[in-house]
C-alpha atoms as one frame of an Amber mdcrd trajectory, in Angstrom:
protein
   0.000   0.000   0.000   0.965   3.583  -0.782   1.690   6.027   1.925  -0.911
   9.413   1.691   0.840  12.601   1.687  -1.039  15.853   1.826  -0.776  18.650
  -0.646   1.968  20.616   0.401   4.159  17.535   0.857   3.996  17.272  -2.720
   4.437  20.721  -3.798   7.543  20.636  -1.350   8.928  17.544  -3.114   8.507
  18.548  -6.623  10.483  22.194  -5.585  13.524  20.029  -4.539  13.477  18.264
  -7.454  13.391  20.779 -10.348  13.927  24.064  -7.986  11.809  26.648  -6.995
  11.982  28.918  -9.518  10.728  26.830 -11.952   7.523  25.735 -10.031   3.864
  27.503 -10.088   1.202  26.011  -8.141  -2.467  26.765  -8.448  -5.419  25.092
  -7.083  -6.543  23.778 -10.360  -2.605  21.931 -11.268   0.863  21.630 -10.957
   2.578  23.433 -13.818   6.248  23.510 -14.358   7.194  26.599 -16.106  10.105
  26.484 -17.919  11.537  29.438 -20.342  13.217  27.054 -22.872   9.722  25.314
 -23.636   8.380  25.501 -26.885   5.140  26.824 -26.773   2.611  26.821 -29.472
   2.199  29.934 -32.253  -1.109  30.820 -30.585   0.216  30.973 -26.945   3.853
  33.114 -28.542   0.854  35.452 -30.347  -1.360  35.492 -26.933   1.749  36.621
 -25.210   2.856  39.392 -27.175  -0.780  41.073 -26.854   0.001  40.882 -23.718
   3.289  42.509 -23.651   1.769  45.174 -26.199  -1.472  45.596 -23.124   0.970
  46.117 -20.650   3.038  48.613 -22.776   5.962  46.460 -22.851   5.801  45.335
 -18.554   6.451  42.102 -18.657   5.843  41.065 -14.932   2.685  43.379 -15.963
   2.527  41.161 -19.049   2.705  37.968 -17.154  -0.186  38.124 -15.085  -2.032
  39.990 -17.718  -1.561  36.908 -19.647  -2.863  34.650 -16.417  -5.775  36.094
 -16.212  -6.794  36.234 -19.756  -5.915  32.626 -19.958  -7.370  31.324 -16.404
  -7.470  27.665 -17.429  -4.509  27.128 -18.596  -2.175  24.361 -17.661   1.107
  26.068 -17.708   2.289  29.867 -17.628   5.355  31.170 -18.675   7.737  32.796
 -16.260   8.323  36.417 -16.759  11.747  36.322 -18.119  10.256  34.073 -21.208
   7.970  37.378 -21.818  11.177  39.241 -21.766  13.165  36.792 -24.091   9.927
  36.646 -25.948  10.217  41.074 -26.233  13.760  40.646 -27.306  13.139  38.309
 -30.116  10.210  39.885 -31.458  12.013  43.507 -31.378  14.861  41.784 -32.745
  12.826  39.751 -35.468   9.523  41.030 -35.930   8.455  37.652 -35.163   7.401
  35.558 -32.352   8.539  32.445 -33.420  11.853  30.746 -32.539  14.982  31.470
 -34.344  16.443  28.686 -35.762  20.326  28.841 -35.299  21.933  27.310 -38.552
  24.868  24.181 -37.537  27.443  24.675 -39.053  29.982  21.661 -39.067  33.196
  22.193 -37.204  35.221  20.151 -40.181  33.484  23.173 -42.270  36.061  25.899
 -40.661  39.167  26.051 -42.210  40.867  27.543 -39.515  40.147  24.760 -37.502
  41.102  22.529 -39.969  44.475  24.004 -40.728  45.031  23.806 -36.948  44.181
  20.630 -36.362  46.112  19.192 -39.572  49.490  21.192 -38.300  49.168  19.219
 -34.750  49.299  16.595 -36.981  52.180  17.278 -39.237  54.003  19.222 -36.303
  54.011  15.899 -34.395  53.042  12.756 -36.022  53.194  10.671 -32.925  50.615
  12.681 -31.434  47.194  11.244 -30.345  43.324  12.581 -31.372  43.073  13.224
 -27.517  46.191  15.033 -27.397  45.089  17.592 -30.237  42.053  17.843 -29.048
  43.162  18.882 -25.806  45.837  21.507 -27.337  43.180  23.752 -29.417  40.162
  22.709 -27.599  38.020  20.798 -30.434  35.659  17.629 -29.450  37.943  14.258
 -30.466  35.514  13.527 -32.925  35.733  16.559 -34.770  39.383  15.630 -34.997
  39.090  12.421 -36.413  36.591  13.427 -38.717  38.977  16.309 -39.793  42.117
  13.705 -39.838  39.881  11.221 -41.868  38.418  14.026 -44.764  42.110  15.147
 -44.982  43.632  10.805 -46.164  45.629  11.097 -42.343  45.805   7.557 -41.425
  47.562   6.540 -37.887  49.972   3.952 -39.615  51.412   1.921 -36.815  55.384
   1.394 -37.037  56.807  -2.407 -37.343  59.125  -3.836 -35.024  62.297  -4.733
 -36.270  66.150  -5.953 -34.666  68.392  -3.365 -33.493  71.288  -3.459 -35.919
  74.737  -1.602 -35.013  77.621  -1.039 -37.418  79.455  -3.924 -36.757  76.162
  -6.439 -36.825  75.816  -5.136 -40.542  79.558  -5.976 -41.351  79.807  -9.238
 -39.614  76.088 -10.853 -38.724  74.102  -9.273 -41.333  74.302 -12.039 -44.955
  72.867  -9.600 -47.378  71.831 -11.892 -50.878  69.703 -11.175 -53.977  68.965
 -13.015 -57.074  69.202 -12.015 -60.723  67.676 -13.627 -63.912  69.962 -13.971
 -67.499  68.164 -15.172 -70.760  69.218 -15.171 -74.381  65.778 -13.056 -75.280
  66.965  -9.458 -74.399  66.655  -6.862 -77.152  69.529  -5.514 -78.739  70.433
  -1.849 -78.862  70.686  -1.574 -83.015  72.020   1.762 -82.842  75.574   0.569
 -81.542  76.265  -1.433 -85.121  77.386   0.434 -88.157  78.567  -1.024 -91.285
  80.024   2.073 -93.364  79.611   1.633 -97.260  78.789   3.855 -99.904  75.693
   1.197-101.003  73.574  -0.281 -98.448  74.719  -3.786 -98.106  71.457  -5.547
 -96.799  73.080  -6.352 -93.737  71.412  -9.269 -91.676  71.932 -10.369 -88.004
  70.887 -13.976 -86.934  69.246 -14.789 -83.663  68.072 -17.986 -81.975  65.390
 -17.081 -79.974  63.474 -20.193 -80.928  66.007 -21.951 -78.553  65.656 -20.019
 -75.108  67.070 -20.493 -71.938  66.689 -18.604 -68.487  68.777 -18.976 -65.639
  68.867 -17.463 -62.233  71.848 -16.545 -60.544  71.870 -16.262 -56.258  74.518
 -14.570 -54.614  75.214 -12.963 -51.115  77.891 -10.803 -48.818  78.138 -11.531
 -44.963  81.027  -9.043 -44.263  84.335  -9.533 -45.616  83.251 -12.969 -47.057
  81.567 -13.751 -50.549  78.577 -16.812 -50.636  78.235 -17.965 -53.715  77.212
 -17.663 -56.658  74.648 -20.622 -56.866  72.129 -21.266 -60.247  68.732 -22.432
 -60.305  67.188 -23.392 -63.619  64.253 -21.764 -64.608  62.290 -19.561 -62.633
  62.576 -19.161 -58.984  59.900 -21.132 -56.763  58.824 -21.198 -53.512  60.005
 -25.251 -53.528  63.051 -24.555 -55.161  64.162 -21.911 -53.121  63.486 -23.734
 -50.262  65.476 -26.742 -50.971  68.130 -24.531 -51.734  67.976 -22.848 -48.097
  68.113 -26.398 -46.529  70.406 -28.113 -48.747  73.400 -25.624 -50.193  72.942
 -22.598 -48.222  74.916 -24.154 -45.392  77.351 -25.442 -47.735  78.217 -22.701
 -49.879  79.237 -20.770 -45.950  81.397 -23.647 -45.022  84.430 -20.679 -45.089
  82.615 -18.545 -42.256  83.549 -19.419 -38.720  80.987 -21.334 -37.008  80.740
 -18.377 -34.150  79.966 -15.798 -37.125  77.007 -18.284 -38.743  75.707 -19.038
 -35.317  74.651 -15.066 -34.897  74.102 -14.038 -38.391  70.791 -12.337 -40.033
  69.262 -14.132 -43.463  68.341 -10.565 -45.380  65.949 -11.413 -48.866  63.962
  -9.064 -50.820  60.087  -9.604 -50.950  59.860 -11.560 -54.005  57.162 -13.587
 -54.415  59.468 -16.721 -54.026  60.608 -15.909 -50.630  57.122 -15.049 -48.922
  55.737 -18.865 -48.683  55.203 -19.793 -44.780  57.028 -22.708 -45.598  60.715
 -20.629 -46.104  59.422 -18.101 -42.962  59.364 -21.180 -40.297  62.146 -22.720
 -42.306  64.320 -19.189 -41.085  62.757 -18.512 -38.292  63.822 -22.523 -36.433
  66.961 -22.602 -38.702
């Protein structure tokens, strides 16, 4: 069961909840005025005959207003008749003003600012900038984003010094020799006073293609070593188990114990196969 309160219990309640300037109590309801309501176009028009009766008094205004409208549920406080004067002197018109948005990502100022943090400092955060010029987070990242800033995170690689590069670091590449090149024409002459019909013959019907694997560790040379055909993922493989280790049979053990395996990114070297094959070798 519900407790009963009286009356003023009530009325004392509801002023410690929304404060008592806010609160009007009559004996018909319980109306909670509040300036920043939106009130309809024929209670704005209602109040401005009012201010206009009361030759612009608007506490006069407000009570005019009360008792022309006696059954209301609600009356305005008197500073919405004077925010109500201002508008309508300002305006002409009773109704709200509508305040345009404009989009903060719209100012170029702001962007200009807020793309500087970025360049200034790259390792800088959206919560950092945002703090510095005072501009909501997402207004940064929507100004980062519009302008193609991306926050690229860095890889992590092994710190190299001088002497790792000379002694631990075996640097190798691969390069590919066929018999189908084109000839530079321009470098043959053949100096007559009548052209002699010159021809040149060659054999590309019969082709060949080898590829050629080399590498530096230091003072020593590893190689070379020849694969036929193109390079594959298998075949470079079986060359990494197989002849690597034997074509570094000069470099001290201590040397090929801490040394790095450097390869480009061809497509050759890329298979997970040869990346756990160096990574437990």
């Amino acid at each position: 069961m519900f407790n009963k309160i009286n009356i003023g219990t009530c009325q004392r309640i509801i002023r410690q909840i929304f404060g008592s300037h806010q609160i009007r109590f009559n004996r018909k309801a319980t109306v909670i005025n509040n300036c920043e309501m939106n009130y309809s176009k024929e209670e704005l028009v209602n109040m401005v005959y009012a201010i206009g009766e009361a030759h612009g008094n608007c506490l006069l205004a407000s009570r005019i207003y009360q008792a022309n409208n006696p059954d209301l549920q609600r009356y305005p406080l008197t500073k919405c008749f004077v925010k109500l004067k201002e508008r309508f002197e300002r305006t002409a018109n009773a109704n709200y003003e509508k305040t345009a948005r404009t989009h903060a990502c719209s100012n170029q100022d702001r962007q200009i600012d807020i793309v500087g943090c970025a360049i200034q400092n790259p390792s800088t955060s959206i919560r950092e900038i945002s703090d510095e010029i005072s501009i909501s987070k997402s207004v940064v990242h929507r100004t980062l984003k519009k302008n193609n800033f991306h926050p690229y995170h860095p890889e992590h690689h092994q710190f190299l010094t001088e002497q790792d590069c000379q002694k631990r670091v075996l640097f190798t590449d691969e390069s590919s020799f066929a018999n189908t090149g084109r000839e530079n024409r321009h470098n043959y002459h053949h100096y007559a006073d009548q052209n002699p019909r010159l021809m040149r013959q060659d054999d590309h019907q019969h082709r060949f293609k080898v590829n050629v694997w080399a590498g530096i560790c230091g003072e020593y040379v590893i190689g070379p070593h020849f694969f036929e055909g193109n390079l594959t993922g298998n075949g470079y493989l079986q060359f990494l188990q197989n002849d690597l280790l034997q074509l570094q049979r000069h470099i001290p053990p201590d040397d090929l114990n801490r040394q790095w395996f450097q390869h480009d990114g061809a497509p050759a070297h890329s298979t997970l196969a040869i990346s756990s094959n160096l990574t437990t070798s």
